[in-house]
Structure formats: C-alpha cells, structure tokens
C-alpha beads as a LAMMPS data file, in Angstrom:
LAMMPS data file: protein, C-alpha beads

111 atoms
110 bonds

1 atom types
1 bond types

-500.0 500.0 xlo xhi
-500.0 500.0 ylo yhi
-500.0 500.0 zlo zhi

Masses

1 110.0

Atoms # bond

1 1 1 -440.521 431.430 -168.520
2 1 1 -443.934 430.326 -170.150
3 1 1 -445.399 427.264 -168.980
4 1 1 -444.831 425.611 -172.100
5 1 1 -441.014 426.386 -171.331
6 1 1 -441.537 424.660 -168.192
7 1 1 -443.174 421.437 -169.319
8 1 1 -440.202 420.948 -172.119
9 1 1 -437.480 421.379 -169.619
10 1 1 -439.275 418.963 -167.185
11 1 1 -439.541 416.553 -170.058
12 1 1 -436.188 416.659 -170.893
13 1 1 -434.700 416.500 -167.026
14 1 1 -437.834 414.166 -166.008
15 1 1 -439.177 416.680 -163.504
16 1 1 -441.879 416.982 -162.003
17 1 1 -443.843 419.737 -162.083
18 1 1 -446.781 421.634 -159.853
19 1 1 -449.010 423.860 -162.048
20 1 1 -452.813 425.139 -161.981
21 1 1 -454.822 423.579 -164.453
22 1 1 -458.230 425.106 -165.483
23 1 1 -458.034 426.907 -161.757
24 1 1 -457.199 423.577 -159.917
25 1 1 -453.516 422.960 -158.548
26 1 1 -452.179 419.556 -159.177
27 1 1 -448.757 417.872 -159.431
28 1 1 -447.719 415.779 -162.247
29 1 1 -445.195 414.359 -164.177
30 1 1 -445.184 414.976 -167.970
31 1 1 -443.955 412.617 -170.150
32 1 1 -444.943 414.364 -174.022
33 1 1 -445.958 417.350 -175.689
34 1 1 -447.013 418.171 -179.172
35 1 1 -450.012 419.290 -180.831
36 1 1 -453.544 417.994 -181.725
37 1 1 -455.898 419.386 -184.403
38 1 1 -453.516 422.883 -183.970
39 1 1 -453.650 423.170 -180.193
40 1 1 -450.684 422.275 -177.791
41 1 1 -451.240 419.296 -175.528
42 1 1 -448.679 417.481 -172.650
43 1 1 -449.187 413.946 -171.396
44 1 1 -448.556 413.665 -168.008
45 1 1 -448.968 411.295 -165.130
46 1 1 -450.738 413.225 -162.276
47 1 1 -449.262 412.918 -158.837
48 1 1 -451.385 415.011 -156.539
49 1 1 -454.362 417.211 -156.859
50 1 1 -457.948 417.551 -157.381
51 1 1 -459.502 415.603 -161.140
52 1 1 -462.478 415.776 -162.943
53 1 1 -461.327 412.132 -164.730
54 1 1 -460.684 410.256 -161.022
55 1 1 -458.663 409.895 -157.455
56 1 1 -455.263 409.414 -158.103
57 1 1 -453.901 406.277 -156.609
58 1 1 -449.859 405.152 -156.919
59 1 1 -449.251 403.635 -159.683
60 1 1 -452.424 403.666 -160.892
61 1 1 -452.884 403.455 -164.960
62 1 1 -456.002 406.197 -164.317
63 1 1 -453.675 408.754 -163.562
64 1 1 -452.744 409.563 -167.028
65 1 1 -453.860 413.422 -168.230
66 1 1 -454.202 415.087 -171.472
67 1 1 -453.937 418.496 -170.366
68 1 1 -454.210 420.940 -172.666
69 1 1 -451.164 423.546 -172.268
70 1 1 -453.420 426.346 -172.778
71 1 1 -455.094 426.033 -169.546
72 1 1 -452.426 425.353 -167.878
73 1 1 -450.578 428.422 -165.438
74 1 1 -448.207 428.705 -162.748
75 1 1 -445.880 426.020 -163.609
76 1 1 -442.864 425.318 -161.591
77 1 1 -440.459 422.100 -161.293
78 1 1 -440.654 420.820 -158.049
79 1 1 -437.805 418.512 -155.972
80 1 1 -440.029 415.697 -156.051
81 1 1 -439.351 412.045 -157.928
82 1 1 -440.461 412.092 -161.385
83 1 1 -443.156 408.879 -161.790
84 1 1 -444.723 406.877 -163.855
85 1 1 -447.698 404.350 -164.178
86 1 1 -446.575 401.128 -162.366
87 1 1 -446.666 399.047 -165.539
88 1 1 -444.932 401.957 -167.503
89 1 1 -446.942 402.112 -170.721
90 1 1 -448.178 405.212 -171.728
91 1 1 -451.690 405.895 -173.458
92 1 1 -452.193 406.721 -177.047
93 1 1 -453.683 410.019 -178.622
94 1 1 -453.522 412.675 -176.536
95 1 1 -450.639 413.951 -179.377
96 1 1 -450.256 413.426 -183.114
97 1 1 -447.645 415.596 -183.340
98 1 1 -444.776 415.293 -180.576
99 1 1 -442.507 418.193 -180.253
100 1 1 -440.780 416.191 -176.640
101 1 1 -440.879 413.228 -174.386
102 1 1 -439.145 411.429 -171.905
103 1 1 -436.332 409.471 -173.488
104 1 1 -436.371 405.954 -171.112
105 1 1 -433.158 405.280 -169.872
106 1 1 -431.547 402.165 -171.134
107 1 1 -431.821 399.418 -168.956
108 1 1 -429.302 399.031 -166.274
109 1 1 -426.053 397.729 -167.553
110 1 1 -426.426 398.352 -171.090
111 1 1 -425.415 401.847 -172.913

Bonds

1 1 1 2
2 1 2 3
3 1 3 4
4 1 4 5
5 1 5 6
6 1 6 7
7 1 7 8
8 1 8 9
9 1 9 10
10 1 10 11
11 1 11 12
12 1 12 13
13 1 13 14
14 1 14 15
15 1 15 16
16 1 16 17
17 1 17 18
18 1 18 19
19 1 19 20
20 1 20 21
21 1 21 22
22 1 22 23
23 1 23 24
24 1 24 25
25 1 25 26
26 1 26 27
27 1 27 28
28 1 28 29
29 1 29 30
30 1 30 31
31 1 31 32
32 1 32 33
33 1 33 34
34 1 34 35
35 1 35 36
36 1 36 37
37 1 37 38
38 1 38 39
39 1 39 40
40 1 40 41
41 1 41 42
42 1 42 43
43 1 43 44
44 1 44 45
45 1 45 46
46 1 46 47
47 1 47 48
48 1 48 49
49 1 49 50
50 1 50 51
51 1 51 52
52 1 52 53
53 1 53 54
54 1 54 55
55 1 55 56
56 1 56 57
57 1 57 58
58 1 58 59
59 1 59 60
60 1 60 61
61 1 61 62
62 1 62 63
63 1 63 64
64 1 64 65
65 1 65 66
66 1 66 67
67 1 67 68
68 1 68 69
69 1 69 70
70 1 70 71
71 1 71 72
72 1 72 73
73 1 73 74
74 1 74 75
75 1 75 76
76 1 76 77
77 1 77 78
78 1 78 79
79 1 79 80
80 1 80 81
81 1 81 82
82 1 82 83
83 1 83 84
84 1 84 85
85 1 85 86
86 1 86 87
87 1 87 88
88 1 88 89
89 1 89 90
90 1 90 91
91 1 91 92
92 1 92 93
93 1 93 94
94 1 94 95
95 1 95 96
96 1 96 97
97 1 97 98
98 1 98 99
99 1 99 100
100 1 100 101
101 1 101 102
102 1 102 103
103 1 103 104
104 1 104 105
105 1 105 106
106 1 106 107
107 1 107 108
108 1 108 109
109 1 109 110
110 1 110 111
C-alpha cells in the first residue's frame, strides 16, 4: 500500500498515522488531501516528532502541516487517538483541490 493509500484510509477512519517525512519520523493526524499547482498535498495536525515550522504543544494551533505526499514514506496507522487543534478550525491553502477529509461527526444527539 502506497503512502498516499495510507493517508486516504486514515482520513476516512480518522487515524492517525506515523510516517517519515523528508527523512524525519513524526506522528500526525491528517485531516485533507488534494492537490496544489499539480502536486499532491495532506493537511495534517502533527502529534509527535521533530519540525522545521515549531515544537509541537497539545492543542496547539502551530501544529498544523502541509506536507507534501511526495516526501512522505513509511506510512502506517497507528492505535493512537486521532486529534485535532484545541479550537478545531483548520487552516486554509495547503489544498485547492481536495480529493478527502475528515467528515466531523454531527454533534452529539443529532443525526
């Protein structure tokens, strides 16, 4: 299974996920992927691991990546809680063109 294949079935069980990215290992949690300008990107919250962009703190906003899937090997699905920033809002353009994402659950006792 390609790591591509990984990140969609993560998205659509919200998984998370340990990978190497550009050489580093880190765990995240990806919420989208699509493409930008032709190339294949995921959005994911970072968990754990090593980041050029900052520490990663729970909760945090900061922890949002743009990882482009093309760097990105060795991805399994871990048994580890899928997360999210604490205030739940995702950031915008990392992907124009969204092939999958997390579909929120409706809140509780409403279908």
């Amino acid at each position: 299974m390609s790591a591509v294949d990984v990140l969609r079935d993560a998205i659509a069980g919200r998984k998370s996920v340990r990978l190497n990215y550009n050489g580093e290992e880190r765990q995240v949690c990806p919420h989208a992927l699509g493409q930008r300008d032709g190339k294949t990107f995921v959005l994911a919250y970072q968990v754990k691991g090593p980041s050029s962009t900052g520490t990663v703190s729970k909760g945090s906003r900061n922890n949002w990546r743009c990882l482009d899937a093309s760097l990105v090997t060795d991805a399994e699905i871990v048994d580890d809680e899928w997360r999210t920033s604490s205030d739940g809002q995702w950031p915008q353009g990392c992907i124009e063109d969204v092939e999958c994402e997390v579909v929120e659950a409706p809140p509780k006792g409403k279908s």
